[in-house]
FIPA-197445 format. One record per residue (C-alpha): x, y, z; residue in one letter. Coordinates in steps of 0.02 Angstrom, whole numbers, padded with zeros to 5 digits, always signed. Example, Ala and Ser with C-alpha at 12.3 -4.5 7.8 and 13.67 -1.06 7.14 Angstrom:
2
+00615-00225+00390a+00684-00053+00357s
This chain:
433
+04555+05832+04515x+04435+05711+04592x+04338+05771+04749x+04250+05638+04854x+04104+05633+04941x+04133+05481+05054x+04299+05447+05068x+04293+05324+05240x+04400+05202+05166x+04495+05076+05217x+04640+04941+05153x+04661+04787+05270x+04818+04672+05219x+04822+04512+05312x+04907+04325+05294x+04830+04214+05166x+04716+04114+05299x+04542+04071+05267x+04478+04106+05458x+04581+04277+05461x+04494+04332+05326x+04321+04299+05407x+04376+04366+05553x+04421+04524+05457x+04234+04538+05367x+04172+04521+05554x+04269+04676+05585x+04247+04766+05448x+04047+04738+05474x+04066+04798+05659x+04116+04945+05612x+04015+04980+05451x+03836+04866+05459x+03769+04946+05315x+03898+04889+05196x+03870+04718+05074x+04015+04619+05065x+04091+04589+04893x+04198+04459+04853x+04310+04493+04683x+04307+04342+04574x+04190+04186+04529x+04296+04043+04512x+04254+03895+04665x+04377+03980+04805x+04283+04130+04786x+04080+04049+04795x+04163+03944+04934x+04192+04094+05017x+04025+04173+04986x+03960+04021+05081x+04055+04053+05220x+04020+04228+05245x+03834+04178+05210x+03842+04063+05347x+03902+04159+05451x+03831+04304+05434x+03662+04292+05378x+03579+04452+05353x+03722+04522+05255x+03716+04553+05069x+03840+04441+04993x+03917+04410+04813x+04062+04375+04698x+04099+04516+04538x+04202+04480+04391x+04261+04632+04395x+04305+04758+04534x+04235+04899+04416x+04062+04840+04446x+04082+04895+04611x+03981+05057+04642x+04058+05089+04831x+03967+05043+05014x+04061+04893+05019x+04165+04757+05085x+04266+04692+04970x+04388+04540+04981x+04507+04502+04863x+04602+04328+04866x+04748+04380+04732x+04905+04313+04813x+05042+04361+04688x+05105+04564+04726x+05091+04641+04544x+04904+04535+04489x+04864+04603+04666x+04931+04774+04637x+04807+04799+04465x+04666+04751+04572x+04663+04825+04715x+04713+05010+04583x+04535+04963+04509x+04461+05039+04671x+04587+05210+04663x+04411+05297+04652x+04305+05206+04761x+04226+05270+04892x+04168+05212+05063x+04251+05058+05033x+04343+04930+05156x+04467+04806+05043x+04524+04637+05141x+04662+04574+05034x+04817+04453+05066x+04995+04513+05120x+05107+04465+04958x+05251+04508+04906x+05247+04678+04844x+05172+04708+05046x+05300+04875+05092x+05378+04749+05209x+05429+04653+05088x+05522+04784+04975x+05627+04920+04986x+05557+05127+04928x+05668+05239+04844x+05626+05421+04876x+05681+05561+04771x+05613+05753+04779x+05672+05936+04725x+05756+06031+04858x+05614+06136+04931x+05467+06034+04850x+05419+05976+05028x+05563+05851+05034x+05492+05829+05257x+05314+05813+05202x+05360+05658+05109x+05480+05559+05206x+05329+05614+05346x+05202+05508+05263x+05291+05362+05209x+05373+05343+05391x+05178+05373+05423x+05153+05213+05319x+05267+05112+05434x+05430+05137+05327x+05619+05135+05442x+05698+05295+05388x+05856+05177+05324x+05920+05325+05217x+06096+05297+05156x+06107+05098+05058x+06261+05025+05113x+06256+04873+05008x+06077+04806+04962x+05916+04880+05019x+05826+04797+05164x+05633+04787+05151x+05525+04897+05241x+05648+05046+05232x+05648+05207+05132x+05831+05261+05035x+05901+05379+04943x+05987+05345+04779x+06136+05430+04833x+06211+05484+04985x+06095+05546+05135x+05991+05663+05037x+05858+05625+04924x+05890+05770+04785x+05962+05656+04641x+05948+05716+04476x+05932+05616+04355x+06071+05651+04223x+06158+05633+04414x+06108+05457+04409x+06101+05407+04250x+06254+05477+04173x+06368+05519+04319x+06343+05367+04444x+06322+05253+04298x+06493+05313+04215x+06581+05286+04397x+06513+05119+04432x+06582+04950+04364x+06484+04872+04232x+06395+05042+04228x+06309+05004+04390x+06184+04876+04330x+06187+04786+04498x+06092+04953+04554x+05897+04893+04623x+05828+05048+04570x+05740+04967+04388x+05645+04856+04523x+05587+04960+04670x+05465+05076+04708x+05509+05235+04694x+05422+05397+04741x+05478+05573+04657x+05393+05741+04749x+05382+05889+04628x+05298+06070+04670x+05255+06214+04577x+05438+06289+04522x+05389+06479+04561x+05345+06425+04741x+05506+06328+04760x+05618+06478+04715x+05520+06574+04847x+05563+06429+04984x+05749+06448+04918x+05762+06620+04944x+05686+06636+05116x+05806+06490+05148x+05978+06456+05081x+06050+06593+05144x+06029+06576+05338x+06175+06516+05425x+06175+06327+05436x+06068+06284+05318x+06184+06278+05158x+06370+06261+05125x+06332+06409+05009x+06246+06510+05121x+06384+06648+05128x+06350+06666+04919x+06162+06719+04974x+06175+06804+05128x+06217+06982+05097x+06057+07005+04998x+05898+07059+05040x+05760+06958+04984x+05710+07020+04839x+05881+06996+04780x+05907+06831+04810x+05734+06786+04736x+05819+06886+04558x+05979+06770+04584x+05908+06632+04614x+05786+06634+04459x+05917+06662+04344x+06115+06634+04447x+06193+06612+04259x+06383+06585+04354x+06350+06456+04504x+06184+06412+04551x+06089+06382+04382x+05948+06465+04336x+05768+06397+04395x+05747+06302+04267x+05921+06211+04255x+05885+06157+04457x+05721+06099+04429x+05732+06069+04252x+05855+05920+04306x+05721+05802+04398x+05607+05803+04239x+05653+05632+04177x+05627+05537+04337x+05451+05575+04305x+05459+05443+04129x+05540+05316+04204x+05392+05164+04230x+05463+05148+04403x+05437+05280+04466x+05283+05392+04536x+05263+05579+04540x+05193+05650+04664x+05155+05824+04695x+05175+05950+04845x+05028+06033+04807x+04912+05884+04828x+04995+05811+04974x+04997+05970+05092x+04819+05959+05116x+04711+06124+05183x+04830+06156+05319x+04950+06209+05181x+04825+06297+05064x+04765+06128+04969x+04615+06024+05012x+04586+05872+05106x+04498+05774+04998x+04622+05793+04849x+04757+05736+04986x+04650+05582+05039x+04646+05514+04851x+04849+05536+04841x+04850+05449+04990x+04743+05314+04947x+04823+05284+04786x+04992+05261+04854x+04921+05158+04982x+04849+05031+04825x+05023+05040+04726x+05137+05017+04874x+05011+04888+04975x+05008+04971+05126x+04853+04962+05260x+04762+05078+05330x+04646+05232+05333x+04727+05364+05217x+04643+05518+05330x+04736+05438+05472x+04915+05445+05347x+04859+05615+05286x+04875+05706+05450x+05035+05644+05508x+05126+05717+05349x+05090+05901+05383x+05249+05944+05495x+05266+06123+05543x+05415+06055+05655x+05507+06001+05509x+05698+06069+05517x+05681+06134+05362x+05489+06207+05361x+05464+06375+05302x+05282+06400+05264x+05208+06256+05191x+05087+06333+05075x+05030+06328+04876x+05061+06507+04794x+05172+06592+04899x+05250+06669+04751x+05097+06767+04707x+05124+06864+04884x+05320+06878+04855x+05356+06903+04684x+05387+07084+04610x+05372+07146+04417x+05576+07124+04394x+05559+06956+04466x+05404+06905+04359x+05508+06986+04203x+05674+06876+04249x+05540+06704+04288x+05493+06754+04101x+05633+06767+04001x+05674+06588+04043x+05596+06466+03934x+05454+06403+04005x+05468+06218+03968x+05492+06163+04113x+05349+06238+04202x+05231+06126+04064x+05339+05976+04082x+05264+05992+04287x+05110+06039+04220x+05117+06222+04294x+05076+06394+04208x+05140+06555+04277x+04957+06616+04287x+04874+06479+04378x+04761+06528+04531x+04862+06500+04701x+04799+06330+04746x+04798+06243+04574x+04833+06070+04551x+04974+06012+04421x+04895+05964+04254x+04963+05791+04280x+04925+05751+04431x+04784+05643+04397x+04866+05544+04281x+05020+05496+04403x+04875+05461+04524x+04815+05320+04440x+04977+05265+04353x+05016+05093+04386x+05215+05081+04399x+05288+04940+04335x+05467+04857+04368x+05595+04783+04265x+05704+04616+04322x+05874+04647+04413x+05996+04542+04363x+05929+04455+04205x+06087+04485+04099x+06165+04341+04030x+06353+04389+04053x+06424+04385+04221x+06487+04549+04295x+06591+04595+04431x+06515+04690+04566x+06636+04705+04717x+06835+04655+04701x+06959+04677+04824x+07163+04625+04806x+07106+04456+04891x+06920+04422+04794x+06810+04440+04682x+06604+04434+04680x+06529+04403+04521x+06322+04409+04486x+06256+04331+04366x+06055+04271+04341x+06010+04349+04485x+06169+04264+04605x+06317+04327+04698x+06465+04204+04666x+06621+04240+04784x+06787+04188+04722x+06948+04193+04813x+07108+04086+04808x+07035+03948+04907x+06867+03965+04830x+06933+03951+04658x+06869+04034+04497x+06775+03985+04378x+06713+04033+04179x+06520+04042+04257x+06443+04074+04073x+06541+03917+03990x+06466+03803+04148x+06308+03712+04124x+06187+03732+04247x+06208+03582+04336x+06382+03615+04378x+06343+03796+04415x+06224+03751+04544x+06357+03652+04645x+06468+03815+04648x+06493+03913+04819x+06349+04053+04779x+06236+04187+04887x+06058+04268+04853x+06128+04446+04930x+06293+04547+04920x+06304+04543+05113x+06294+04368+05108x+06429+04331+04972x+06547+04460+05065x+06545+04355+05212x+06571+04176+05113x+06737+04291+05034x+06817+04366+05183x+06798+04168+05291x+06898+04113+05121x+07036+04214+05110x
């Protein structure tokens, strides 16, 4: 894992306005006068720019690069890339650079703009993460009742973020009409929190069976610790073994969408990690999700001891907890799922997942919601029905009238009765029934 030296860096978002942006440098050179300023790109917008800085500020070092990778650190950079995804692969050109301040536009991928989905393995240090992204300035929206609004953080399900996904996939899909295409997942960001699987066994069994914490608390609570620990490794009649619970979130870690994120790097030395290694997470989800700010400042707030469901926070517990019958049951499973999370049962206590350096600088990508070129229903009642189709909600009720919207031309479909949201096109349906 990387380890940084100078890791004062900074990510400044602001509106697309030529005088906010100096204004910004002016800041930026306040509080760091030793840094050049260097301003990505060399087309005429950009050595305009450099003349304006120049002229401005005289004794500073100013000058355009091609290419962000020529940047060494020590810097002010400004960036003028105004569309969210060419902004996203620049600004993840300087995941490693240090002592850096970026001035970039607000776009929209800005996490105002768009909704996060958050998913995470019970006990992976589900608090830590909905800590830092609240941190980040997300509303803790939770439960999507209808679309998504931007700026909040959701669930995929329900209230809780622990969604497998075969849960997903195969079980919501199968419920949903149209097999739940209409679902914004393919095109939001979504973050997934993993942890090593022998420490999350060890947070189980110091934790499902108090009173209050699980509906299945009574199946737990008349064992001793060590007992629990041996069930919950391998519970063969209710539970699942280890591997079945955790061994269900795999696949959320392939999906292009979505980034992984460990417990191990985010917990920082307070939990038995380091600081620096949490400053890059932080500073790479700060790039992908276009969020501004100081990631040491982030990085503190997500440590929660207060958390309702805190135990100890910290990497290896199961190296103080776990006996020779339980390390005999943890090895008799199969052990794929430890090296799908990049573990190994003999890693030192505060090892970082294999992976994790890859997820750090993976660049998600999303797909296009409603792109399909047959129209689907997505909400009927006895007295209407809302189709969406290309990316539209059409509401149809008796007074409305209905229509065959993939026979239509598009002139004629443009003069229908139509909405950009769900909550929209309910409204046109219920004043039209």
């Amino acid at each position: 894992m990387t380890t940084l030296t100078n890791p004062d860096r900074e990510l400044v978002l602001i509106e697309p306005e030529p005088t906010r942006f100096l204004a910004a440098v002016g800041a930026a050179l306040e509080e760091h006068p030793t840094r050049a300023a260097r301003i990505v790109g060399t087309d005429d917008r950009a050595k305009n720019f450099v003349d304006v800085v120049t002229l401005r500020y005289p004794e500073v070092d100013v000058a355009t690069i091609a290419d962000a990778a020529q940047l060494s650190g020590n810097a002010i950079v400004l960036v003028f890339e105004t569309e969210g995804e060419a902004l996203q692969k620049v600004l993840m050109s300087f995941v490693d650079a240090e002592g850096v301040t970026i001035i970039a536009p607000v776009t929209d991928w800005h996490y105002t703009r768009r909704p996060l989905y958050l998913i995470t393995i019970p006990k992976a240090g589900t608090h830590l993460l909905y800590g830092l992204v609240e941190a980040f300035g997300y509303r803790r929206d939770v439960a999507t009742e209808g679309e998504p609004r931007p700026g909040g953080w959701y669930c995929l399900e329900y209230t809780n973020s622990h969604t497998t996904a075969r849960d997903f996939f195969v079980d919501f899909v199968r419920r949903q009409p149209h097999g739940g295409r209409d679902h914004p997942f393919p095109q939001t960001p979504t973050l997934f929190m993993y942890r090593n699987p022998l420490d999350i066994v060890v947070s189980e069994a110091n934790y499902y069976h108090k009173d209050g914490n699980t509906l299945f608390a009574p199946y737990l609570a008349g064992f001793e610790f060590d007992e629990r620990l041996l069930r919950l490794i391998d519970d063969k009649q209710t539970l699942g073994s280890l591997r079945d619970r955790v061994g269900a979130f795999t696949a959320w870690m392939d999906c292009v969408n979505v980034v992984p994120l460990s417990f191990e790097e985010i917990v920082g030395a307070q939990g038995g990690g380091s600081d620096a290694v949490q400053n890059a997470l932080v500073w790479s989800l700060q790039l992908k999700l276009q969020v501004p700010g100081k990631p040491a400042a982030f990085a503190q707030k997500a440590f929660d001891p207060s958390s309702p469901t805190f135990e100890s926070g910290q990497i290896g517990r199961h190296r103080e907890l776990f006996t020779a019958e339980s390390w005999d049951a943890f090895k008799r499973l199969s052990q794929d799922f430890m090296a799908d999370y990049g573990y190994g049962a003999d890693d030192p206590p505060a090892a970082m997942p294999r992976h994790a350096e890859r997820f750090r600088y993976k660049l998600p990508k999303y797909l296009e919601l409603g792109s399909a070129d047959a129209p689907f229903v997505v909400e009927q009642a006895g007295t209407y029905a809302i189709y969406k189709y290309r990316g539209r909600y059409f509401p149809f009720t008796a007074k409305i009238g209905s229509v065959d919207l993939e026979r239509m031309d598009d002139e004629s479909r443009e003069k229908l009765v139509w909405a950009p949201t769900l909550e929209m096109a309910r409204l046109i349906a219920f004043q039209n029934v």
